[in-house]
N, CA, C and O of each residue as an XYZ file, in Angstrom:
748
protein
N       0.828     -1.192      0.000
C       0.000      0.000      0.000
C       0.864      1.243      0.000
O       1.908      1.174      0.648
N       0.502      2.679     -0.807
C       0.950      3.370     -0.593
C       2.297      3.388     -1.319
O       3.036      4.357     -1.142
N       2.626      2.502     -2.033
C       3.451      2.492     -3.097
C       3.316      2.457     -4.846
O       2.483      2.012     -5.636
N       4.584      3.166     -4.956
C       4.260      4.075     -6.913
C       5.528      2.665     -7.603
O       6.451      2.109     -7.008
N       5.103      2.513     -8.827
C       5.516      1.753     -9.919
C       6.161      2.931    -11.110
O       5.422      3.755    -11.649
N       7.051      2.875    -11.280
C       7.389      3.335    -12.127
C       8.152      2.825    -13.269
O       8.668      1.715    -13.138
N       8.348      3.642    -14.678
C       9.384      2.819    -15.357
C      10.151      3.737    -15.651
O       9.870      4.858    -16.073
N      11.957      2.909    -15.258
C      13.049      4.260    -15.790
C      13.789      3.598    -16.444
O      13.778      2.384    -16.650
N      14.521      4.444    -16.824
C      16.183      4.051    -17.579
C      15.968      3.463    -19.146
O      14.742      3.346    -19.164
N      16.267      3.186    -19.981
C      16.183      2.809    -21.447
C      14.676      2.927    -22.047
O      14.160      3.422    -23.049
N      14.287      2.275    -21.007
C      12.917      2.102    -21.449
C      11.994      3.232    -21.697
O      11.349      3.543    -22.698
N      12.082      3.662    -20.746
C      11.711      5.271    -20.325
C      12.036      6.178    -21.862
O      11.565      6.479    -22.959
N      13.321      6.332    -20.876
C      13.781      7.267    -22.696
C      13.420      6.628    -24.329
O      13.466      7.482    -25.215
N      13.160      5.562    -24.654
C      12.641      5.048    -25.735
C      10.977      5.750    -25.862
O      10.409      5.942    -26.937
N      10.505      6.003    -24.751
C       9.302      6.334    -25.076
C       8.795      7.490    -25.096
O       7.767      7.856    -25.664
N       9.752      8.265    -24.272
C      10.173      9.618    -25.234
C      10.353     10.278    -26.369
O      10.117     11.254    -27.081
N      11.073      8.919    -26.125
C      11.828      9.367    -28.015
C      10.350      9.419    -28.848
O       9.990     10.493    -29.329
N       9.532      8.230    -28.991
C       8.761      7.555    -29.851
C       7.731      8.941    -29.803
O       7.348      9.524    -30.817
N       7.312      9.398    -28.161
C       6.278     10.176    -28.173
C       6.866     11.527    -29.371
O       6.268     11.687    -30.435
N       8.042     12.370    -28.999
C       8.376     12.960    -29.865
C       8.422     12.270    -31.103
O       7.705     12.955    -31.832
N       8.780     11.467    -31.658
C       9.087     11.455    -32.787
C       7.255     11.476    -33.383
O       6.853     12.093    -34.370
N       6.413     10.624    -32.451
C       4.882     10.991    -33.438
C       4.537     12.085    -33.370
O       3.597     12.315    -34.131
N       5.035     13.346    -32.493
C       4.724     14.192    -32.621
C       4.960     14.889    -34.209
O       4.222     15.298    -35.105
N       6.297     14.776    -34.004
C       7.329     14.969    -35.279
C       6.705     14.878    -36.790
O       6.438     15.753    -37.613
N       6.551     13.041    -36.816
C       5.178     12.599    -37.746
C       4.274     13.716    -37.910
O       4.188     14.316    -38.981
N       3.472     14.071    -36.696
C       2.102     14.512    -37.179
C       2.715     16.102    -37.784
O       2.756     16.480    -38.955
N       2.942     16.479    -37.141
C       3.524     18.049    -37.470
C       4.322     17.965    -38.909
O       4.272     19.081    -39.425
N       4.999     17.086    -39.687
C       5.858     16.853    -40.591
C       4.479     16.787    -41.884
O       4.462     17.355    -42.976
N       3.498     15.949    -41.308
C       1.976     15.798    -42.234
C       1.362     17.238    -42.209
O       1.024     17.550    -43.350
N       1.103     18.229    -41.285
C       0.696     19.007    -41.207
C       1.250     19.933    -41.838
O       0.585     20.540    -42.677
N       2.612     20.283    -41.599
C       3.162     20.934    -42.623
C       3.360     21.220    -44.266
O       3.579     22.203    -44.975
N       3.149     19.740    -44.454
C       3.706     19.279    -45.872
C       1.573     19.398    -46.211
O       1.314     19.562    -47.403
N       0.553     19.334    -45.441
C      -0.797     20.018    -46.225
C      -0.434     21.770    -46.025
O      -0.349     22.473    -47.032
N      -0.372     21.957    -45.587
C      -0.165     23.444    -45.330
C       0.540     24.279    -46.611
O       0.249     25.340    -47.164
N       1.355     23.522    -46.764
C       2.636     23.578    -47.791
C       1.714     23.846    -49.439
O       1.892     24.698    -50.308
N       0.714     22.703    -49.342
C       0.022     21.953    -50.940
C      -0.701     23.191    -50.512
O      -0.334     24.150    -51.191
N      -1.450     23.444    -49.770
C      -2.713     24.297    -49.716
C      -2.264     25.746    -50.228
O      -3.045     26.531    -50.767
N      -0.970     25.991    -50.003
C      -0.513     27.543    -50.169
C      -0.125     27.372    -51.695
O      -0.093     28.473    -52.246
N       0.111     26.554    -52.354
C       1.134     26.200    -53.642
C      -0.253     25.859    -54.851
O      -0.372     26.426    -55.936
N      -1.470     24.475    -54.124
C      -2.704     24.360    -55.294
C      -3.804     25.690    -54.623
O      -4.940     25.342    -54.944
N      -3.880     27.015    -53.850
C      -4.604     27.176    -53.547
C      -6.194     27.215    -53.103
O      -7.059     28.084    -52.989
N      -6.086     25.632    -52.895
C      -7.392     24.543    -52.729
C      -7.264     24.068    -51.212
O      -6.112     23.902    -50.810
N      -8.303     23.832    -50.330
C      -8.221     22.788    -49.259
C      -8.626     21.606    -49.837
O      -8.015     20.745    -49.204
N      -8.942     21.354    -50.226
C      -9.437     19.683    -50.666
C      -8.746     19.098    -51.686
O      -8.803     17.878    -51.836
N      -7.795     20.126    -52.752
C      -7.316     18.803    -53.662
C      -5.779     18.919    -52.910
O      -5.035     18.526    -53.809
N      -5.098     19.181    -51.985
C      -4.137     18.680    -50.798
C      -4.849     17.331    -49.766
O      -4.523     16.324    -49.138
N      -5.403     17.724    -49.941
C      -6.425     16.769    -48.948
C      -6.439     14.841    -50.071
O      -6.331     13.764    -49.484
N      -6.550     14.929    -51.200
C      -6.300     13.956    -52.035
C      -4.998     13.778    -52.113
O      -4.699     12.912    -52.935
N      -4.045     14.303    -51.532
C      -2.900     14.368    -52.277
C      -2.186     13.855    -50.910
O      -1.079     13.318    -50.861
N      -3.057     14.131    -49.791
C      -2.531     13.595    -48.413
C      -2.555     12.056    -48.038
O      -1.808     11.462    -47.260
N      -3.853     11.451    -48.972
C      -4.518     10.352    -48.946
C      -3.228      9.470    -49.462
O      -3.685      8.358    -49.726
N      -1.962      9.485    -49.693
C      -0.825      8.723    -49.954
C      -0.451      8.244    -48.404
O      -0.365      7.032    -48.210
N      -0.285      8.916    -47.587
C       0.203      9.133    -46.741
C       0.079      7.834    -46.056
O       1.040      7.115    -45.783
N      -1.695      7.458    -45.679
C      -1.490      6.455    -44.640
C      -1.684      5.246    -45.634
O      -1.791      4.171    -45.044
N      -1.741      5.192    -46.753
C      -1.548      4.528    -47.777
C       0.446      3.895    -47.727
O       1.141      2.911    -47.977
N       0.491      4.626    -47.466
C       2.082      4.238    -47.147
C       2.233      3.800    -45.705
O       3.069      2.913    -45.535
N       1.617      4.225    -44.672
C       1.689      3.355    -43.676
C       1.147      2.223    -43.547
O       1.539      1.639    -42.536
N       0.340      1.620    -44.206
C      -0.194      0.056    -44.182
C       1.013     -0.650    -45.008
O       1.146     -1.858    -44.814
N       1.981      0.040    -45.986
C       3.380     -0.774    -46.224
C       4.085     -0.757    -45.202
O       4.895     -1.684    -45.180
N       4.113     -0.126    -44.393
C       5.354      0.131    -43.428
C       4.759     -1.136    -42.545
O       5.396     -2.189    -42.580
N       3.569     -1.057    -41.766
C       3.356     -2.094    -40.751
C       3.401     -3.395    -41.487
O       3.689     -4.444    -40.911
N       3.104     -3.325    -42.824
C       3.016     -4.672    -43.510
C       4.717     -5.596    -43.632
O       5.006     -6.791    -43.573
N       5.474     -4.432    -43.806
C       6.788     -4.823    -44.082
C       7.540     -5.329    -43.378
O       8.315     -6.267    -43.563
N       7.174     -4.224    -41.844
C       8.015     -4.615    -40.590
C       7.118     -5.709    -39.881
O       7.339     -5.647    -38.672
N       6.486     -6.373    -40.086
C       5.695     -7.372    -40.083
C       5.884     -9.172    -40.321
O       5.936    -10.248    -39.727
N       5.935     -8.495    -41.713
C       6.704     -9.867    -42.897
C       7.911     -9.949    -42.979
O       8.432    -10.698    -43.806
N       8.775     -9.031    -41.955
C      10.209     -9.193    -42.104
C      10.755     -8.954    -40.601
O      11.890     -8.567    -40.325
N       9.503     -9.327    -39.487
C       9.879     -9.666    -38.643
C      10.362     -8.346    -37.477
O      10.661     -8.464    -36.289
N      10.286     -6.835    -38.516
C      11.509     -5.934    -37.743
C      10.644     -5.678    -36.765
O       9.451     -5.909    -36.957
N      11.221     -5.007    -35.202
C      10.209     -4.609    -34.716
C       9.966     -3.350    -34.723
O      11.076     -2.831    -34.838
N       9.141     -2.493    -34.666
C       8.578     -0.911    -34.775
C       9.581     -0.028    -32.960
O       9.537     -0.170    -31.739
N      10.456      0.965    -34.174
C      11.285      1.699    -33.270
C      11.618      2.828    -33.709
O      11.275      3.177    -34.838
N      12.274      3.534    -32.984
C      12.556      4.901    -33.480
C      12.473      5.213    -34.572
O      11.697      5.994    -35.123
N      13.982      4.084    -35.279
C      14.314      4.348    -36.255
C      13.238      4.230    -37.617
O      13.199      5.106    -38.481
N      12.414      3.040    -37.645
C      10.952      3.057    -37.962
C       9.929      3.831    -38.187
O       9.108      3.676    -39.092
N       9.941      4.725    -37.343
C       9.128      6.231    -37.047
C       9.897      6.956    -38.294
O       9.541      7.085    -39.466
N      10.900      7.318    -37.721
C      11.675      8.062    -38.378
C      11.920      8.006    -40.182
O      12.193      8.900    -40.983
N      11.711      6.733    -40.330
C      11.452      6.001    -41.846
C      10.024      6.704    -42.381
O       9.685      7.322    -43.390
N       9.530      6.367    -41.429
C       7.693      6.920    -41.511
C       7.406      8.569    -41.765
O       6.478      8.953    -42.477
N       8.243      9.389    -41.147
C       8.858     10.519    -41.030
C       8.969     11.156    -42.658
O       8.327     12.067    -43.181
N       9.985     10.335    -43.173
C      10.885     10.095    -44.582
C       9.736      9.899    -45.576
O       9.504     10.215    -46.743
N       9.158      9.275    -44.646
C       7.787      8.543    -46.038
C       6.623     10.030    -46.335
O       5.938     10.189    -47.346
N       6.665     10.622    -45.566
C       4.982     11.390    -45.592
C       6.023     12.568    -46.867
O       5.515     13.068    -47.870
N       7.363     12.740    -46.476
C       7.547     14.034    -48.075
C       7.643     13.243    -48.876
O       6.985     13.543    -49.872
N       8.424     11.860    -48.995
C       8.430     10.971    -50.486
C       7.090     10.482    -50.807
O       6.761     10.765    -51.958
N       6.249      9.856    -50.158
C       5.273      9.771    -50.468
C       4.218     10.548    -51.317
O       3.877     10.311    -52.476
N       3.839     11.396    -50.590
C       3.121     13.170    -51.604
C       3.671     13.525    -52.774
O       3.110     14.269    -53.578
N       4.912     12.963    -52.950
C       5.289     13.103    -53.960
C       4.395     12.728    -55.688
O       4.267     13.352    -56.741
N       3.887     11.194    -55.095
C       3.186     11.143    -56.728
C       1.796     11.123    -56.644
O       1.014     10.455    -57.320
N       1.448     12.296    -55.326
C      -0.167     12.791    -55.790
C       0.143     13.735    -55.761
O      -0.708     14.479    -55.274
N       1.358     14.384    -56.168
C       1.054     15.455    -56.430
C       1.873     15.906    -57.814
O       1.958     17.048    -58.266
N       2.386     14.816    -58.297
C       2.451     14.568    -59.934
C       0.844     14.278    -60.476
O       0.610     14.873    -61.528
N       0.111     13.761    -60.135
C      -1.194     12.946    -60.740
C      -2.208     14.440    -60.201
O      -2.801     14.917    -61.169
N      -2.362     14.876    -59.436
C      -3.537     16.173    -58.932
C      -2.779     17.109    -59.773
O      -3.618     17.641    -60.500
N      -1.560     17.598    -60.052
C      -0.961     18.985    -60.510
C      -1.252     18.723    -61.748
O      -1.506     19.813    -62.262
N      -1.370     17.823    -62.589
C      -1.328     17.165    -63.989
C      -2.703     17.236    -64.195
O      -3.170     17.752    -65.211
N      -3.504     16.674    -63.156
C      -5.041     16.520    -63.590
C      -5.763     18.124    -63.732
O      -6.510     18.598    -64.588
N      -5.144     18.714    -62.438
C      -5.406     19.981    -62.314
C      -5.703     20.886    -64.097
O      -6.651     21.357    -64.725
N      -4.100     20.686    -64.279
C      -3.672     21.525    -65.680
C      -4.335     21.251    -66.581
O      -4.328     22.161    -67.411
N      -5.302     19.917    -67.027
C      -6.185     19.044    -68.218
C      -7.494     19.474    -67.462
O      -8.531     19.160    -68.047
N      -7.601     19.993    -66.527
C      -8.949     19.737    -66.635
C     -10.464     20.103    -67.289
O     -11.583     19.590    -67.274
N      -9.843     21.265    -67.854
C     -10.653     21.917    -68.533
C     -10.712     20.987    -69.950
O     -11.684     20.586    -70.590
N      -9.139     20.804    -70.181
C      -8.892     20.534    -71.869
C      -9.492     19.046    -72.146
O      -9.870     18.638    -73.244
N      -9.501     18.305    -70.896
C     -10.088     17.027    -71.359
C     -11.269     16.106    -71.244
O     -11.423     14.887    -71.316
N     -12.177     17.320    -71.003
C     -13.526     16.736    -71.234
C     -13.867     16.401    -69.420
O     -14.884     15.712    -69.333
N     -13.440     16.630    -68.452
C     -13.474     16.199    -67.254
C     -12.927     15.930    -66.254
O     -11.735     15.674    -66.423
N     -13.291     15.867    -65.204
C     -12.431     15.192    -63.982
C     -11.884     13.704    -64.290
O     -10.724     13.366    -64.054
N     -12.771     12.940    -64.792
C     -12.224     11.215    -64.740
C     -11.424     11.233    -65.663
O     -10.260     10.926    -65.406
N     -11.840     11.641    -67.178
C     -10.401     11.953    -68.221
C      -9.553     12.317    -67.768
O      -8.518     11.655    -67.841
N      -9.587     13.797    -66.941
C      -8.074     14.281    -66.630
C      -7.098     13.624    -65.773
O      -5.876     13.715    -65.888
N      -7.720     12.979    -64.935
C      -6.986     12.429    -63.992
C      -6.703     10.851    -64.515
O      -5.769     10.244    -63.990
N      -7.300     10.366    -65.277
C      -6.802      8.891    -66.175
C      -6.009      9.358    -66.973
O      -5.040      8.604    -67.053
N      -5.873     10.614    -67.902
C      -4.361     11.252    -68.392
C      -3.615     11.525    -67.390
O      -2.440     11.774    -67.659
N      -3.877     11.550    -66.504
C      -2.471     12.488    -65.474
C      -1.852     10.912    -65.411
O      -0.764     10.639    -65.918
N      -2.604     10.024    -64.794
C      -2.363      8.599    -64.177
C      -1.435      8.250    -65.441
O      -0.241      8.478    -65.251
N      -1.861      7.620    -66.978
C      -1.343      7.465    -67.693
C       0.455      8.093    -68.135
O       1.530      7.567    -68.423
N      -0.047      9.395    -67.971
C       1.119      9.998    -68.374
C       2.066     10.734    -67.696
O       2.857     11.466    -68.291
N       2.046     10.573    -66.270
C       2.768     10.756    -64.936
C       3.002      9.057    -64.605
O       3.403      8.821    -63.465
N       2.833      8.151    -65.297
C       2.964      6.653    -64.846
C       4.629      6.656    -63.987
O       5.075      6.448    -62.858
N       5.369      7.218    -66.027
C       6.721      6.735    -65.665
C       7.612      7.705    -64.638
O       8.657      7.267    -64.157
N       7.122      9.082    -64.327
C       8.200      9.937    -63.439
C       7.985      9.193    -61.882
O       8.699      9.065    -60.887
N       6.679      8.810    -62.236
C       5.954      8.073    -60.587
C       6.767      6.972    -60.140
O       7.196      6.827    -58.995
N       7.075      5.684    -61.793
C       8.103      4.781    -61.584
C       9.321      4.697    -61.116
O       9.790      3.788    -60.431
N      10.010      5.988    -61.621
C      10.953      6.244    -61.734
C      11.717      6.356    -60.130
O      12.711      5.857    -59.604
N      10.810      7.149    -59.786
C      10.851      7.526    -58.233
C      10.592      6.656    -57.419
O      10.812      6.826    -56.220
N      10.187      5.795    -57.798
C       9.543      4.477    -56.507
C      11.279      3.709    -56.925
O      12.321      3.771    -56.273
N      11.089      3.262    -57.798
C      12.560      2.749    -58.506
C      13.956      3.439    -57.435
O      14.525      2.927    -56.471
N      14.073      4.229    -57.833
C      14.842      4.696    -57.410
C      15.234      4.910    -55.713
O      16.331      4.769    -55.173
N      13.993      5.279    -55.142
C      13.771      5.187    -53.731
C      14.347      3.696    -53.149
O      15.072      3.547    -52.166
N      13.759      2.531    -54.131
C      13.443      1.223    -53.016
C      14.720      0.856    -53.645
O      15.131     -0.145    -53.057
N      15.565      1.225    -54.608
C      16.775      0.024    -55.264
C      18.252      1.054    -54.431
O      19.455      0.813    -54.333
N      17.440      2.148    -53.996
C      18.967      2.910    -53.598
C      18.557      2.418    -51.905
O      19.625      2.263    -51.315
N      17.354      2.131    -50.961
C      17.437      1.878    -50.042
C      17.827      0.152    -49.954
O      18.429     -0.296    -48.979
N      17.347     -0.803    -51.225
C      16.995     -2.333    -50.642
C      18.633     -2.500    -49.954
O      18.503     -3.261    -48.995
N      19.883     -2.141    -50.067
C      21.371     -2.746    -49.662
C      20.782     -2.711    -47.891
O      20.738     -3.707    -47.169
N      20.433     -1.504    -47.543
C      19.900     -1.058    -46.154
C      19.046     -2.278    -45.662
O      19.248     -3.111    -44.778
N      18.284     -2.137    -46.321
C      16.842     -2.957    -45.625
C      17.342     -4.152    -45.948
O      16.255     -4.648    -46.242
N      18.194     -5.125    -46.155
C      18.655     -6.051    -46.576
C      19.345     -6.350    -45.072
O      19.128     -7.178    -44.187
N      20.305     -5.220    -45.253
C      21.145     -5.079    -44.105
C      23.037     -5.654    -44.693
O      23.996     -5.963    -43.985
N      22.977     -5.621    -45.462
C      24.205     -5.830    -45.910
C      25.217     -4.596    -45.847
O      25.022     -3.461    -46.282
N      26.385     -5.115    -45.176
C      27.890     -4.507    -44.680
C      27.546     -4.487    -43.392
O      26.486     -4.778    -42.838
N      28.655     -4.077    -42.947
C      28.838     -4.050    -41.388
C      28.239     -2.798    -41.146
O      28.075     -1.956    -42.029
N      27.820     -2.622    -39.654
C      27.144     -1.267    -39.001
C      26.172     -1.180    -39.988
O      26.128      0.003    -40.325
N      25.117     -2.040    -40.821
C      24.189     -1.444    -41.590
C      22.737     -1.995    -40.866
O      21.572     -1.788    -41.206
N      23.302     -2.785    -39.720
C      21.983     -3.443    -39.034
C      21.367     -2.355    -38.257
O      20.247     -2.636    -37.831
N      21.681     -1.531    -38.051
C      21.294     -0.139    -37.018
C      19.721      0.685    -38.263
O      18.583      0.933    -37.865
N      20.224      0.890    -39.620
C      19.244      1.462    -40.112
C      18.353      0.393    -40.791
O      17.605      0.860    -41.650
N      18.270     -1.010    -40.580
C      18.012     -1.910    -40.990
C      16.283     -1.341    -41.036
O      15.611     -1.258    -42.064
N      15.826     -0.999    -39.652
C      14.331     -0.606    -39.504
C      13.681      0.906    -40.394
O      12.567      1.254    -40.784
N      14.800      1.388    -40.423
C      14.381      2.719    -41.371
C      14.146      2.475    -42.408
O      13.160      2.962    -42.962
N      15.141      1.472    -43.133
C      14.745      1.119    -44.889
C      13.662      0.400    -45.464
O      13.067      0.558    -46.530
N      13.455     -0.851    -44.060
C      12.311     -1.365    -44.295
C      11.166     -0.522    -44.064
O      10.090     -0.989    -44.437
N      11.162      0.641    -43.518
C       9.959      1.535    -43.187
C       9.430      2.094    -44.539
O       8.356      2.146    -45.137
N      10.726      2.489    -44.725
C      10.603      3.194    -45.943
C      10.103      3.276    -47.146
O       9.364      4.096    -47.692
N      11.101      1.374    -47.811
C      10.380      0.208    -48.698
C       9.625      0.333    -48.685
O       9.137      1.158    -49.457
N       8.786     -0.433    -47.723
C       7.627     -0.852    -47.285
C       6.707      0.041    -47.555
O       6.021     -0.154    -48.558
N       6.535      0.882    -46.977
C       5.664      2.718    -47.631
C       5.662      2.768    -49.038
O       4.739      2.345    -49.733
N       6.819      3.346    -49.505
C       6.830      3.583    -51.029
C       6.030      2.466    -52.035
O       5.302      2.829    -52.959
N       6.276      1.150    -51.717
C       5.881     -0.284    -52.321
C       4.047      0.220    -52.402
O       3.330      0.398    -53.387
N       3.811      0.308    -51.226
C       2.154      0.294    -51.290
C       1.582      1.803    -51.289
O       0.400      2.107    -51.451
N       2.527      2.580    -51.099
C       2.171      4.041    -51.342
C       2.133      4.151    -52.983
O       1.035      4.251    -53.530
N       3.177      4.135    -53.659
C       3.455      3.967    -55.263
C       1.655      3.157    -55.337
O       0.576      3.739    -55.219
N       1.953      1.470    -55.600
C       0.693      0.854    -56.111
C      -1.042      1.613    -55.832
O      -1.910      1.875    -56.664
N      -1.035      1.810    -54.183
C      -2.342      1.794    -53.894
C      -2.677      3.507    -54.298
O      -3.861      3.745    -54.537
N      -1.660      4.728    -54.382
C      -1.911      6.056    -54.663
C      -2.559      6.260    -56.148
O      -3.491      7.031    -56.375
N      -1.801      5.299    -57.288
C      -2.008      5.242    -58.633
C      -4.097      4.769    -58.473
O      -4.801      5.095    -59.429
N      -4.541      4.295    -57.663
C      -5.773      3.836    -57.534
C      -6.557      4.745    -56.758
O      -7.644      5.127    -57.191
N      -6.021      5.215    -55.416
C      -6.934      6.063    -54.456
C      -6.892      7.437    -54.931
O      -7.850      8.169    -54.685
N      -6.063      7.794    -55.472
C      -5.977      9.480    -55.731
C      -6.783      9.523    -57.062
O      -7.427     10.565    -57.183
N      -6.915      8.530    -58.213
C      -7.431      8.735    -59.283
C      -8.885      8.755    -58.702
O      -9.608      9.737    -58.875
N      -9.153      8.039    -58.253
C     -10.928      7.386    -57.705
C     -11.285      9.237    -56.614
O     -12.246      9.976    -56.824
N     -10.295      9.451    -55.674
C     -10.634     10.577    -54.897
C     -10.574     11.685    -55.700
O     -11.562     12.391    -55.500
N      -9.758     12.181    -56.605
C      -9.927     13.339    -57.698
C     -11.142     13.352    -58.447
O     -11.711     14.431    -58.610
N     -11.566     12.420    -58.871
C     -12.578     11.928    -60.400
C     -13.943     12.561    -58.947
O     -14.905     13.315    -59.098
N     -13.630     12.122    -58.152
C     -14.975     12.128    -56.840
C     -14.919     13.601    -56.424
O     -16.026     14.115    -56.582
N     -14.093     14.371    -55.992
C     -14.167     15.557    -55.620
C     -14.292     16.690    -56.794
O     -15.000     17.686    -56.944
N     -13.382     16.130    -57.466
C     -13.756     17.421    -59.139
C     -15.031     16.953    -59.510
O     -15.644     17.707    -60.266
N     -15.425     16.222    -59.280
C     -17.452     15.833    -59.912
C     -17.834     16.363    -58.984
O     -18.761     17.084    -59.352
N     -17.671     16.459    -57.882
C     -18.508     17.475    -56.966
C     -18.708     18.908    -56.867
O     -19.565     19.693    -56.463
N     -17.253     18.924    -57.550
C     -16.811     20.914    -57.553
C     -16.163     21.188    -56.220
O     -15.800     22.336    -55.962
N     -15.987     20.167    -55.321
C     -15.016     20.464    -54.253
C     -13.465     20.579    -54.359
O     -12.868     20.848    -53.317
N     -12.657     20.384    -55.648
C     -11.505     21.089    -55.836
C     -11.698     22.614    -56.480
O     -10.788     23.356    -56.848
N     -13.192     22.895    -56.517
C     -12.964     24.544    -56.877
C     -12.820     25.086    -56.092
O     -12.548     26.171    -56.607
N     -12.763     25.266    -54.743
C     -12.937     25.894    -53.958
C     -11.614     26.874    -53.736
O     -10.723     26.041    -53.573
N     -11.154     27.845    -53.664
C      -9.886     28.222    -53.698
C      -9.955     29.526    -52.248
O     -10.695     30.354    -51.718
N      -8.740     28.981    -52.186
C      -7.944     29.398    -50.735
C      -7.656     30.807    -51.255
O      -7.043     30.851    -52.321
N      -8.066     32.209    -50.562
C      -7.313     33.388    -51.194
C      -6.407     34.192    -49.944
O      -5.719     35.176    -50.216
């Protein structure tokens, strides 16, 4: 009776870390809409363009999952990495659809041209992301087991961020420009 439980030392500070670092996360997401909203002067077609985001986190848990890693700093921090690479190819596919939209008969045209013809810069970049991280996430050379959890974070994101964005951002654009909710403009 009358006695406190506490937890210190490693443990402690790990959960520090983690709390900051989701802070980090959320504020890093917040920024990077803030960012789209000032640049497409729209709230809602940032808002499609955000929809990568946790689209890339169902790779990350999927990855560190199927490969056993367990979820840590460094993980976060991958996750971190993922929300600016990620946005990246909705906002090749919304900036593209944006620019057609008048010229091509519609929201679902424009954005099945953007999809089409933003395919390969989209490839390019996933390519490039997962073949310059896989040595990491592999874990090959010495001292490379330390970022072992970041690359797989990373992978893992981009893999299902790339596939599932080419599907959710076309379907969420075609849905909000038929509504007239990307007219809306921020002044």
């Amino acid at each position: 009776e009358g006695g406190q439980v506490g937890i210190k030392g490693e443990y402690a500070r790990m959960g520090e870390a983690l709390a900051s670092l989701a802070t980090g996360l959320v504020l890093a997401a917040l920024l990077v809409y803030l960012l789209q909203v000032s640049l497409f002067r729209s709230w809602a077609g940032p808002l499609v363009i955000m929809a990568t985001v946790p689209l890339g986190f169902i790779g990350v848990v999927a990855m560190l999952r199927w490969t056993g890693t367990s979820f840590s700093v460094l993980s976060l921090m991958g996750m971190i990495f993922l929300v600016g690479i990620a946005v990246n190819n909705g906002v090749l596919l919304v900036d593209f659809a944006n620019r057609r939209l008048k010229s091509s008969g519609g929201p679902a045209n424009a954005i099945m041209l953007a999809a089409t013809t933003r395919f390969k810069p989209i490839l390019m970049t996933f390519l490039a992301t997962v073949l310059a991280l896989a040595p990491m996430a592999i874990g090959l050379g010495r001292g490379n087991e330390a970022n072992v959890p970041l690359a797989r974070a990373v992978v893992g994101g981009m893999i299902s961020s790339t596939v599932l964005a080419l599907f959710m951002v076309t379907v969420l654009y075609a849905f909000l420009a038929g509504s007239g909710a990307l007219e809306d403009r921020v002044e």
